[in-house]
Backbone as XML, in Angstrom:
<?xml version="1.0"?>
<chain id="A" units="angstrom">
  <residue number="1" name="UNK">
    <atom name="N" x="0.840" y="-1.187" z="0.000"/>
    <atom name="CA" x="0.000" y="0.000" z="0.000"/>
    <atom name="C" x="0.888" y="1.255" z="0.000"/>
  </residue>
  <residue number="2" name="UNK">
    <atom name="N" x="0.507" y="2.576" z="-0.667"/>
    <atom name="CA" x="1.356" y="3.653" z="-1.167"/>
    <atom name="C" x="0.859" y="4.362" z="0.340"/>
  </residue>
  <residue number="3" name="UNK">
    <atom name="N" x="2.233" y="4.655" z="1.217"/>
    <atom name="CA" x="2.283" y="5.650" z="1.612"/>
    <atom name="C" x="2.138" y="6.954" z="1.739"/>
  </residue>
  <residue number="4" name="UNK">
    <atom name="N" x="1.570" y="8.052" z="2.444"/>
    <atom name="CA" x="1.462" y="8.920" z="1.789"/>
    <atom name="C" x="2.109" y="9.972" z="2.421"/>
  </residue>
  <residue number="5" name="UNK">
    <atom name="N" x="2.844" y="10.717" z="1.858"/>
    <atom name="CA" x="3.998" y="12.035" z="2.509"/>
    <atom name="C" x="3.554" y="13.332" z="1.876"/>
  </residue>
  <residue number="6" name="UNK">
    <atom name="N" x="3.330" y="14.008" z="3.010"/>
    <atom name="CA" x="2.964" y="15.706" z="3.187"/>
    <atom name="C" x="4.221" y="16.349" z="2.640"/>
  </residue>
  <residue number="7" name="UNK">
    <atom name="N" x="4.395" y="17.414" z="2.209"/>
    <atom name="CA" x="4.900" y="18.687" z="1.913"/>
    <atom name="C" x="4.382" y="19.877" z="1.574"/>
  </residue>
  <residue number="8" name="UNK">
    <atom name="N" x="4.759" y="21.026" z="2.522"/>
    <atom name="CA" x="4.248" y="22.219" z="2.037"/>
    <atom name="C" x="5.069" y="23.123" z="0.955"/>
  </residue>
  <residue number="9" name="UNK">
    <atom name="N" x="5.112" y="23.369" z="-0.332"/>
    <atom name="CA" x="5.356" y="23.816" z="-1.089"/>
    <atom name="C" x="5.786" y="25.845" z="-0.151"/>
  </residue>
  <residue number="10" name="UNK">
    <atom name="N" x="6.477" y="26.257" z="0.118"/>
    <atom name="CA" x="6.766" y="27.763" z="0.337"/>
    <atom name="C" x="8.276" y="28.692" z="-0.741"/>
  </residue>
  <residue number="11" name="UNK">
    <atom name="N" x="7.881" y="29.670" z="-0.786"/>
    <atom name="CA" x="8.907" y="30.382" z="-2.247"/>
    <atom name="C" x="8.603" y="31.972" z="-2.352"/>
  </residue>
  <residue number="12" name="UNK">
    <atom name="N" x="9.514" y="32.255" z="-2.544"/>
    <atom name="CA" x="9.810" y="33.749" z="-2.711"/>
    <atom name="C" x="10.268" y="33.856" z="-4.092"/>
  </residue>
  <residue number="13" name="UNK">
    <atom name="N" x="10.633" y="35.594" z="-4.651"/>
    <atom name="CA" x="11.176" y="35.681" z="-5.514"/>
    <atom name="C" x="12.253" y="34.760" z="-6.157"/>
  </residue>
  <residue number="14" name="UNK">
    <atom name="N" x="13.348" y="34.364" z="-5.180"/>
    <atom name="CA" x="13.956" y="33.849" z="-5.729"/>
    <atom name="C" x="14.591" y="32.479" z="-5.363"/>
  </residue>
  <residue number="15" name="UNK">
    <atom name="N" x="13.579" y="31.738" z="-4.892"/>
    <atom name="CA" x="13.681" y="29.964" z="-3.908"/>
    <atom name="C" x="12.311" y="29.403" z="-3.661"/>
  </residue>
  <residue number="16" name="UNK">
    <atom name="N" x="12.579" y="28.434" z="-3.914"/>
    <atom name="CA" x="11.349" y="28.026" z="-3.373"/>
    <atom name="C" x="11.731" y="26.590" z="-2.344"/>
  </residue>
  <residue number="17" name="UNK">
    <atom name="N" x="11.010" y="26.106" z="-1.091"/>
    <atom name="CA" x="11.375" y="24.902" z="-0.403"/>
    <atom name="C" x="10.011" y="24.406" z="-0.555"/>
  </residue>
  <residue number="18" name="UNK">
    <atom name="N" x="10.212" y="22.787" z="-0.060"/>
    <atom name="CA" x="9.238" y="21.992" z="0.489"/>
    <atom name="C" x="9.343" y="22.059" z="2.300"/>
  </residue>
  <residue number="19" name="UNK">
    <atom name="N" x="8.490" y="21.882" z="2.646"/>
    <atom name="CA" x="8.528" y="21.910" z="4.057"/>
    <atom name="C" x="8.232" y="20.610" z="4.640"/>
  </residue>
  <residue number="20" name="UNK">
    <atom name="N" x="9.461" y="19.466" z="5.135"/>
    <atom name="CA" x="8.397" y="18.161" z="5.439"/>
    <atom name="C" x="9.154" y="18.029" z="6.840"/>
  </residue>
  <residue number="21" name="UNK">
    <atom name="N" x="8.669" y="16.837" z="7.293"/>
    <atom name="CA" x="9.021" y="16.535" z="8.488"/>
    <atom name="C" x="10.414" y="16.173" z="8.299"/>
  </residue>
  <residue number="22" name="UNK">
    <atom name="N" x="11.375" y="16.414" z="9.486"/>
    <atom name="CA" x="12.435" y="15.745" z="9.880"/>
    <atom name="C" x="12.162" y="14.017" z="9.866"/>
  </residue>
  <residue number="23" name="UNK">
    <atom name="N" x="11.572" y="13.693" z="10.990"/>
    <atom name="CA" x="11.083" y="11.975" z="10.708"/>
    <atom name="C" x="10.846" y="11.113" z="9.048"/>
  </residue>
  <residue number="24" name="UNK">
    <atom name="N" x="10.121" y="12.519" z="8.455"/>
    <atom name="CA" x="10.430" y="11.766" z="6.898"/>
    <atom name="C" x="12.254" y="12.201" z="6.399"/>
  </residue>
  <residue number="25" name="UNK">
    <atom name="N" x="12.492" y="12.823" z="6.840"/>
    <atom name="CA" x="13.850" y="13.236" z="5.923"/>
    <atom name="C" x="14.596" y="11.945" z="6.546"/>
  </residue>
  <residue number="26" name="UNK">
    <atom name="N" x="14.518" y="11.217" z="7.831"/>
    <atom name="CA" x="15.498" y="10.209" z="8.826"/>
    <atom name="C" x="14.604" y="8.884" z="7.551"/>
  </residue>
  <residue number="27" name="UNK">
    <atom name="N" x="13.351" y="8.440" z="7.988"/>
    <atom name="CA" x="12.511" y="7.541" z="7.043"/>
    <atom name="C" x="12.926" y="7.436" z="5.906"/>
  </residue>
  <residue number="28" name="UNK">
    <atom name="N" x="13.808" y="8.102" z="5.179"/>
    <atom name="CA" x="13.896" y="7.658" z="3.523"/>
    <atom name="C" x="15.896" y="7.781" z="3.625"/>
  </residue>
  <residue number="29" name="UNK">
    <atom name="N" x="16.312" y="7.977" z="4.482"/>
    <atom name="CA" x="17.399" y="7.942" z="4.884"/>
    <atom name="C" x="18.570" y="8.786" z="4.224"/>
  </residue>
  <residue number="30" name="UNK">
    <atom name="N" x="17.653" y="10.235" z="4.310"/>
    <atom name="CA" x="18.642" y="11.687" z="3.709"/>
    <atom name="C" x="18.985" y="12.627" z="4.587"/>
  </residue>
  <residue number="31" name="UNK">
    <atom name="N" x="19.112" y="12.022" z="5.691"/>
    <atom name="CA" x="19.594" y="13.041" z="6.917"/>
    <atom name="C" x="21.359" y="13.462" z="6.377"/>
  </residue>
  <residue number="32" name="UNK">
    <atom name="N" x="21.849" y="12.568" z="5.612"/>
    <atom name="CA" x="23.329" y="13.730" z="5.553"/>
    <atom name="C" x="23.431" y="13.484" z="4.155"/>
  </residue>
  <residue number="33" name="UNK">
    <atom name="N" x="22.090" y="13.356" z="3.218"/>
    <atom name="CA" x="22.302" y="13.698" z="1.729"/>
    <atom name="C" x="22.277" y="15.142" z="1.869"/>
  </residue>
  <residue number="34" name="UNK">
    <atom name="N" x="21.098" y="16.238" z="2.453"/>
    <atom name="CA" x="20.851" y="17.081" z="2.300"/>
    <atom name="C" x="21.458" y="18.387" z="2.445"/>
  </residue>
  <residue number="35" name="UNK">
    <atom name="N" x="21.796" y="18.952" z="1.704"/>
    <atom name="CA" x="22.730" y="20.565" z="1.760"/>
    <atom name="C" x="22.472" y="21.211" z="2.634"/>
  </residue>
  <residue number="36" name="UNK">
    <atom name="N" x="23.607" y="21.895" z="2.760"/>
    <atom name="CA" x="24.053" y="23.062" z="3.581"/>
    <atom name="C" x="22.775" y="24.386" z="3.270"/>
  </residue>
  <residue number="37" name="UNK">
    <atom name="N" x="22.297" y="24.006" z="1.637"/>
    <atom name="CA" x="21.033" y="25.158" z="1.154"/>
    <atom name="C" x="19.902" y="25.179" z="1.511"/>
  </residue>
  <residue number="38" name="UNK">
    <atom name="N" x="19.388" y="24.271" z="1.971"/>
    <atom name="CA" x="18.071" y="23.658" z="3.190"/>
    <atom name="C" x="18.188" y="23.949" z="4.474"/>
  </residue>
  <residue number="39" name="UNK">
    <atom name="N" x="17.053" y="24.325" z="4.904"/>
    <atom name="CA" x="17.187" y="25.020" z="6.787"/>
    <atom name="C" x="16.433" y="23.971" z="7.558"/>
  </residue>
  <residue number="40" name="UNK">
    <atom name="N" x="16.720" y="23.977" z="8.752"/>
    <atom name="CA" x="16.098" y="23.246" z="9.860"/>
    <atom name="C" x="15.045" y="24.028" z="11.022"/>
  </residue>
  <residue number="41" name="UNK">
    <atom name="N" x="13.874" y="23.746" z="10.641"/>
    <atom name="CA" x="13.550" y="24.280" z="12.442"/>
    <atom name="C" x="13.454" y="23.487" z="13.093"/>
  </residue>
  <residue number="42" name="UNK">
    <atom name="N" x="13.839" y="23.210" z="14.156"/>
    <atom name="CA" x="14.148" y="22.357" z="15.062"/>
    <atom name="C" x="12.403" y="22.086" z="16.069"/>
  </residue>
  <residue number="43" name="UNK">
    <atom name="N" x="12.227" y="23.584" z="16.561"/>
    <atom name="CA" x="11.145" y="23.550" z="17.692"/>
    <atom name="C" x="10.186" y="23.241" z="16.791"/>
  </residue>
  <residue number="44" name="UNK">
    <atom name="N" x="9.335" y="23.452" z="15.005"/>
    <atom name="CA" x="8.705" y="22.503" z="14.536"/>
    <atom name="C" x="8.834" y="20.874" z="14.088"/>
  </residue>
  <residue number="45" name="UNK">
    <atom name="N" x="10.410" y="21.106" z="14.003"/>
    <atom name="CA" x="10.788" y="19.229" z="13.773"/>
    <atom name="C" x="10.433" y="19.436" z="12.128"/>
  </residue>
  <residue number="46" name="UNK">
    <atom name="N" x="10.412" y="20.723" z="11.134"/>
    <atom name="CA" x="10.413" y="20.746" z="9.713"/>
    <atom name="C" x="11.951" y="20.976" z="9.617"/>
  </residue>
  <residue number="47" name="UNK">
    <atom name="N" x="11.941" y="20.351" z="8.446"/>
    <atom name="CA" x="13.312" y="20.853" z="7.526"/>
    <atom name="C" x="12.713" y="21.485" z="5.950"/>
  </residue>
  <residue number="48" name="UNK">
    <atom name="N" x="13.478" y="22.401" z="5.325"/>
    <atom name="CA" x="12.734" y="23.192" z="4.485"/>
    <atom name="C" x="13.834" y="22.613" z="3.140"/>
  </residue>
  <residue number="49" name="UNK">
    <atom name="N" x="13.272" y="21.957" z="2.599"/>
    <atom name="CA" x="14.253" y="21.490" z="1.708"/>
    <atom name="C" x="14.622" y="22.483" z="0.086"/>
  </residue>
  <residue number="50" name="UNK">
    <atom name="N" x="15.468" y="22.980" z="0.198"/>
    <atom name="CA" x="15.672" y="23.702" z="-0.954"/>
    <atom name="C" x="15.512" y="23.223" z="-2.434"/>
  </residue>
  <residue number="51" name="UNK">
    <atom name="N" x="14.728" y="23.766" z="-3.111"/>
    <atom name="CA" x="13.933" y="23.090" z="-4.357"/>
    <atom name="C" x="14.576" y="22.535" z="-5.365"/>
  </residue>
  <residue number="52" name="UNK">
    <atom name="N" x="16.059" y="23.370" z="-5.993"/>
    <atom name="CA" x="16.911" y="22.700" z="-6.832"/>
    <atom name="C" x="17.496" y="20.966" z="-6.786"/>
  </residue>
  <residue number="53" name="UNK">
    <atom name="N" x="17.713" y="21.019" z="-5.337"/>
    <atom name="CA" x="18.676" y="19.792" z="-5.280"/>
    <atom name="C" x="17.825" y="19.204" z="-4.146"/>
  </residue>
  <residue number="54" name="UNK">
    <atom name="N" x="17.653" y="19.338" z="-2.878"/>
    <atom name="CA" x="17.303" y="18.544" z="-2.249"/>
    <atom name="C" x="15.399" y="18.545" z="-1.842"/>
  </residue>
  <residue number="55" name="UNK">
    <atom name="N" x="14.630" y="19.091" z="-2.268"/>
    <atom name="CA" x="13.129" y="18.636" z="-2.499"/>
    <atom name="C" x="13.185" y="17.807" z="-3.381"/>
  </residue>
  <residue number="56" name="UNK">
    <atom name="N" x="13.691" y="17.880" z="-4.978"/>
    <atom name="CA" x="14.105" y="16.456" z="-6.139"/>
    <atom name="C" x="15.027" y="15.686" z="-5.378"/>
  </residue>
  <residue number="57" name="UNK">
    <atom name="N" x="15.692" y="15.428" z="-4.667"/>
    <atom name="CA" x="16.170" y="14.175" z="-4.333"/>
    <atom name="C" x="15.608" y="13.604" z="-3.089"/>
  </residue>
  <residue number="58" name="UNK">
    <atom name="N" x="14.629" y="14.825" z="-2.250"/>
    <atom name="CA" x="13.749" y="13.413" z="-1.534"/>
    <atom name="C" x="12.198" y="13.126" z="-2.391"/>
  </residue>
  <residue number="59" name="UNK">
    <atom name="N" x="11.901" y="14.117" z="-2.978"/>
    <atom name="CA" x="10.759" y="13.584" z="-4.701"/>
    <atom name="C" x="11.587" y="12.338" z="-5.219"/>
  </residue>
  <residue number="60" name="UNK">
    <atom name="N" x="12.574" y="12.073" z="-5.633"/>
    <atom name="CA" x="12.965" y="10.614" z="-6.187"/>
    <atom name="C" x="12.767" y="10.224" z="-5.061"/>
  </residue>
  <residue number="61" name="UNK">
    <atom name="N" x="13.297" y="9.795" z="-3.822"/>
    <atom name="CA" x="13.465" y="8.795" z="-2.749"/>
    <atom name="C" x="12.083" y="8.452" z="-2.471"/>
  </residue>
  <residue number="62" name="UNK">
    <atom name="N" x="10.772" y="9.286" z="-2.148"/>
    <atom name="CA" x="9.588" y="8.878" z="-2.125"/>
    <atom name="C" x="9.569" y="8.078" z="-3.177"/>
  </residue>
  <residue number="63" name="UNK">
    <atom name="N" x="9.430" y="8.458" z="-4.402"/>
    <atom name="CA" x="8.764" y="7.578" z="-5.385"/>
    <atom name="C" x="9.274" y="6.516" z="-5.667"/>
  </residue>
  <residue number="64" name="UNK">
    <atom name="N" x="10.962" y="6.181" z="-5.545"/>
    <atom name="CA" x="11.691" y="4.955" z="-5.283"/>
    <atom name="C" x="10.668" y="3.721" z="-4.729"/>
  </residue>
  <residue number="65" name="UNK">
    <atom name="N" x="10.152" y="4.579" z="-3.486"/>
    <atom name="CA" x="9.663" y="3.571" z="-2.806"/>
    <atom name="C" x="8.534" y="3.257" z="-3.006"/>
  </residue>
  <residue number="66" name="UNK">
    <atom name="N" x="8.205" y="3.871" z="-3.834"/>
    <atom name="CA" x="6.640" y="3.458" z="-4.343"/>
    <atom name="C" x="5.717" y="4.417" z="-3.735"/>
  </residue>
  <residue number="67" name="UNK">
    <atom name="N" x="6.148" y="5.423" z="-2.738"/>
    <atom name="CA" x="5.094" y="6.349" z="-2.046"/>
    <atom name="C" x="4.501" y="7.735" z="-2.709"/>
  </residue>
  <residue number="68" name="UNK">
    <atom name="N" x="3.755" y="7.893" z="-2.290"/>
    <atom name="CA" x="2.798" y="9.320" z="-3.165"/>
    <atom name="C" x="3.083" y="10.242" z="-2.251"/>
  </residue>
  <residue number="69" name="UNK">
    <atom name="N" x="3.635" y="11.462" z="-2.757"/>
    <atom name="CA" x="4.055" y="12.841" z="-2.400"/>
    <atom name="C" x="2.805" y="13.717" z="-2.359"/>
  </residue>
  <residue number="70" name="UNK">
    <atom name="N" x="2.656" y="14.110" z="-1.345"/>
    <atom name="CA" x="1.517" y="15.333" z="-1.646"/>
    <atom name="C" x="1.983" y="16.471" z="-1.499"/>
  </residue>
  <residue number="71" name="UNK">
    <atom name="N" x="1.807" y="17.569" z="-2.161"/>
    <atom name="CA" x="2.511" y="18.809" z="-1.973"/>
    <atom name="C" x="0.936" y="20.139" z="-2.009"/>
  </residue>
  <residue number="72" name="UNK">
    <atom name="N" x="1.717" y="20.792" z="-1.216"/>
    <atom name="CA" x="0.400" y="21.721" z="-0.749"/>
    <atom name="C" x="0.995" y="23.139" z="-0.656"/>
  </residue>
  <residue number="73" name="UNK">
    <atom name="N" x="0.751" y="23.504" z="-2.069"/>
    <atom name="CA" x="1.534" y="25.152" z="-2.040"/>
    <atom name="C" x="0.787" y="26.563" z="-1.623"/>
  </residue>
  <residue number="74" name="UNK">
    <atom name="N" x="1.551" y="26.808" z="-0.975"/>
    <atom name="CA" x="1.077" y="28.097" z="-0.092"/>
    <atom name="C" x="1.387" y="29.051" z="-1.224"/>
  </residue>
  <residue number="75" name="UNK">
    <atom name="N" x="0.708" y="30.249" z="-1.023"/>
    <atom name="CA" x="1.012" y="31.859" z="-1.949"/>
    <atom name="C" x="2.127" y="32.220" z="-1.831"/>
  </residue>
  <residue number="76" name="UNK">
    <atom name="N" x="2.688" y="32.868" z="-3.013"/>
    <atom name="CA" x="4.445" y="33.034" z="-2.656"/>
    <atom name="C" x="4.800" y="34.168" z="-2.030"/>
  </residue>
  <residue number="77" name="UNK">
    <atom name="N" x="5.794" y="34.375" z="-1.103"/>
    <atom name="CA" x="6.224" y="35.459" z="-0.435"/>
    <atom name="C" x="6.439" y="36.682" z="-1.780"/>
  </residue>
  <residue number="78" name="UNK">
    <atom name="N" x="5.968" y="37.949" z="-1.090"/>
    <atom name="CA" x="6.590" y="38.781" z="-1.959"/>
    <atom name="C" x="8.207" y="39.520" z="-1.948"/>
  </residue>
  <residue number="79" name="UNK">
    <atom name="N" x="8.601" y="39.218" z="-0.611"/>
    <atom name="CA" x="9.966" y="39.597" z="-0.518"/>
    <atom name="C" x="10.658" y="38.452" z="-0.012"/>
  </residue>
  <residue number="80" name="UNK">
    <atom name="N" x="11.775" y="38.692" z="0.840"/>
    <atom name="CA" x="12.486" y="37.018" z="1.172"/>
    <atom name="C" x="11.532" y="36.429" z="2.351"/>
  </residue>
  <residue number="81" name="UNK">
    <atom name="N" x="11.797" y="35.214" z="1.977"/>
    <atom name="CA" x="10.714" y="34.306" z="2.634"/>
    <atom name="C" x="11.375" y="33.974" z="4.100"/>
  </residue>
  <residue number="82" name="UNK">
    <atom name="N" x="10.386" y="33.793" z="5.027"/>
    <atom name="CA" x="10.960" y="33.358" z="6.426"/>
    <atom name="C" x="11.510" y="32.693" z="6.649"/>
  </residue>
  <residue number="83" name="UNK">
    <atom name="N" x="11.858" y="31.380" z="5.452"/>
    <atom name="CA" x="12.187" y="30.048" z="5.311"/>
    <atom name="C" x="13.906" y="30.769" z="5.313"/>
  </residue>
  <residue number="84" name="UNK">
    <atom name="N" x="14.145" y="31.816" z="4.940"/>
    <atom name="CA" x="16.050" y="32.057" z="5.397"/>
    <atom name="C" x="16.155" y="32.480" z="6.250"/>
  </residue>
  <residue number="85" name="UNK">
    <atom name="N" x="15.475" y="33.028" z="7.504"/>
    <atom name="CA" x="15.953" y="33.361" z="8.682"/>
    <atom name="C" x="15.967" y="32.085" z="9.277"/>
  </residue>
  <residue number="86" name="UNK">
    <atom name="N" x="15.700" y="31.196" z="9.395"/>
    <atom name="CA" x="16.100" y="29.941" z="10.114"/>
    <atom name="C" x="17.246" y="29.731" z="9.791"/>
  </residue>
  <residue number="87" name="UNK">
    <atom name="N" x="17.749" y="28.493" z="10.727"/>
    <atom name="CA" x="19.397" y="27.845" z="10.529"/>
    <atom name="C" x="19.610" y="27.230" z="9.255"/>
  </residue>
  <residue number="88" name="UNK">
    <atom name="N" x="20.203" y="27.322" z="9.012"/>
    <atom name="CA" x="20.730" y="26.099" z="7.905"/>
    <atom name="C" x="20.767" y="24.945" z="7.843"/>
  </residue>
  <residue number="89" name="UNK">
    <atom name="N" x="20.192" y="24.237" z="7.323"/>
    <atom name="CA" x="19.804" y="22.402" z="7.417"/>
    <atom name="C" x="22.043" y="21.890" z="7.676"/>
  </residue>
  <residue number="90" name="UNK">
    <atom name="N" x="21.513" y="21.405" z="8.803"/>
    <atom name="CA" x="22.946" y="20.623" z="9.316"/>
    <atom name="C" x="22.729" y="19.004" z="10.052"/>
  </residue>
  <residue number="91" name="UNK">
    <atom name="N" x="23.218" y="18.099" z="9.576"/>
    <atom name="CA" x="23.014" y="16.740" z="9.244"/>
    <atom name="C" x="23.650" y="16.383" z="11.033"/>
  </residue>
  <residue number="92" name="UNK">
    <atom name="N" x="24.794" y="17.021" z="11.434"/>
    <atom name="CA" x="24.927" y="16.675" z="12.956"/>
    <atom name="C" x="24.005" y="17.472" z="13.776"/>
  </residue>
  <residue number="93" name="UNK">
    <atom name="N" x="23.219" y="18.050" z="13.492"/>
    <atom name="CA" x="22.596" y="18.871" z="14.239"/>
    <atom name="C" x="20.751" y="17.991" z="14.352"/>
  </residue>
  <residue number="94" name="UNK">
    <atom name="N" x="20.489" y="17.446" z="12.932"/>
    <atom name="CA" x="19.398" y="16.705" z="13.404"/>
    <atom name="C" x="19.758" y="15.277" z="13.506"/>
  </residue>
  <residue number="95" name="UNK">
    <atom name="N" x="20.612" y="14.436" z="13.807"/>
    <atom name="CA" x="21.119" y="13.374" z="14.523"/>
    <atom name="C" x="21.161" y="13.860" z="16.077"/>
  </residue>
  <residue number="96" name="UNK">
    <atom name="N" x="21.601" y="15.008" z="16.521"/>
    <atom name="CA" x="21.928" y="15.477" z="17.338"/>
    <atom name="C" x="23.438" y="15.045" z="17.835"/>
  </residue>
  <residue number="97" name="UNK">
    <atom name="N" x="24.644" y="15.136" z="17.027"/>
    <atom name="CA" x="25.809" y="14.974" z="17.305"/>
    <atom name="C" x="26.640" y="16.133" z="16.884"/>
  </residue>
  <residue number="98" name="UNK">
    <atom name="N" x="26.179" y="17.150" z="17.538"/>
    <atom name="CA" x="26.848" y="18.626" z="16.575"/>
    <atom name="C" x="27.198" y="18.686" z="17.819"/>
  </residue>
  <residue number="99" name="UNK">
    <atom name="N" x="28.571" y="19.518" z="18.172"/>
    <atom name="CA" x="29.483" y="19.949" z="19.009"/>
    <atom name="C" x="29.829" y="21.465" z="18.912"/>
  </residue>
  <residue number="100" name="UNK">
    <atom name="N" x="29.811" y="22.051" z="19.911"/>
    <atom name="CA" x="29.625" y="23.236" z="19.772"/>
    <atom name="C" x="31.112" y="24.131" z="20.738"/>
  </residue>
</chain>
């Protein structure tokens, strides 16, 4: 049976991310595929996957597995989107082995 995985589609002038869970980014096993160009919020448990490279490479990894992507796009920011004031997606940081 096809699984089914949420994403919120968010984008500004000039980016656009998916917004999915951390638990799916660990579930398809791209916790240290994903760039330095993707942000993390931590206190939602989203990672905002940056659209070029890493939203298409967890879009292949869903469908690898046979699962259905749902994507749910919000209206686009008109200036920079909130999605860059967050941290920067960091692979020891949602393992939780980042050293500070």
């Amino acid at each position: 049976m096809k699984r089914k995985v949420d994403a919120t589609f968010y984008s500004d002038p000039s980016h656009g991310w998916y917004a999915v869970d951390v638990d799916e980014v660990k579930a398809y096993g791209l916790v240290e595929k994903i760039s330095a160009f993707s942000y993390h919020d931590p206190e939602d448990g989203l990672v905002f996957l940056e659209e070029d490279c890493d939203a298409t490479l967890f879009e292949r990894a869903v469908r690898a597995r046979g699962d259905l992507l749902i994507i749910h796009e919000t209206p686009p920011s008109a200036g920079d989107s909130f999605v860059t004031r967050m941290n920067r997606y960091s692979a020891q940081v949602v393992l939780g082995t980042a050293t500070y």
